[in-house]
N, C-alpha and C positions, 0 to 999 in steps of 0.2 A: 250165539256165535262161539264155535270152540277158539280153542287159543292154536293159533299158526304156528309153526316152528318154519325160521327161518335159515337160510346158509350164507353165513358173514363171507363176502368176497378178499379175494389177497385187498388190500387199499391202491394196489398199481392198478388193480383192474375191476374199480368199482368205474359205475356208468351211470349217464343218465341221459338219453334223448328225447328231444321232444321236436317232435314234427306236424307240422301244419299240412293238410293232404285237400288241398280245395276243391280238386274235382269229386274227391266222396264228403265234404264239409265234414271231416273227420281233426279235432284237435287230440292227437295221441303222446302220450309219454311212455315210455320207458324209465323203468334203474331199477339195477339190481341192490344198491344200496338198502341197508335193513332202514336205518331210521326213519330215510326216506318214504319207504313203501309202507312203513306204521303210519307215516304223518297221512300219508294220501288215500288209505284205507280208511283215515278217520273220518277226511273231510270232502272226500269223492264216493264212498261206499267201496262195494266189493269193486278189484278188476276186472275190466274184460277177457283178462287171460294173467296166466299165473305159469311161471315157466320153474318146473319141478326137477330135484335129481333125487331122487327115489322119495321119500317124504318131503325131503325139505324143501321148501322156496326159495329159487334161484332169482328169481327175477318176478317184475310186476309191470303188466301192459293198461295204461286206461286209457276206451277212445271215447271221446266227447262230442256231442256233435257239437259245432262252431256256433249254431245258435243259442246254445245253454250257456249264456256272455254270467250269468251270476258263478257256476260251478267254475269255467273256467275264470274268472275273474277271483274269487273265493282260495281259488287254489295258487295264484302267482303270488297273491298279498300274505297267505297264511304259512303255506308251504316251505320250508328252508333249502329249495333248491338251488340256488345262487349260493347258498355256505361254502367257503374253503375250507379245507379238511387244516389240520394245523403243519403238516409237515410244509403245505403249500404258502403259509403263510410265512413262513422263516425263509425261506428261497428266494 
């Protein structure tokens, strides 16, 4: 696997969604957050889609089907999506 180069977001407008899609049994997430999309490239494999501005990666999509309960399960306990950034934290 080569090494990604990714594009750090302003921090007003990092993201991350996650959406449950039950008519396709689709568990999908989004964030364009860097640290984020290293941790979930490690412990999901590659994304489903990868959202580019000219080389670099802007954003990372993984859809899951809802039955894979160990990856999605794997990925809410491991993953540090719940993190407050620290500015958020002093507020």
């Amino acid at each position: 696997m080569k090494d990604k180069i990714y594009k750090e977001p302003n921090k007003t407008e990092e993201e991350t969604n996650i959406n449950v899609l039950y008519k396709d049994n689709i568990f999908s997430i989004y964030t364009n957050k860097v640290s984020l999309q290293k941790q979930l490239n490690k412990l999901l494999g590659e994304p489903t889609q990868e959202f580019k501005i000219k080389k670099s990666i802007a954003g990372s999509r993984w859809d899951i089907p809802l039955s894979d309960q160990v990856r999605i399960s794997r990925m809410i306990l491991k993953a540090k999506i719940f993190e407050k950034q620290e500015n958020e934290e002093r507020s």
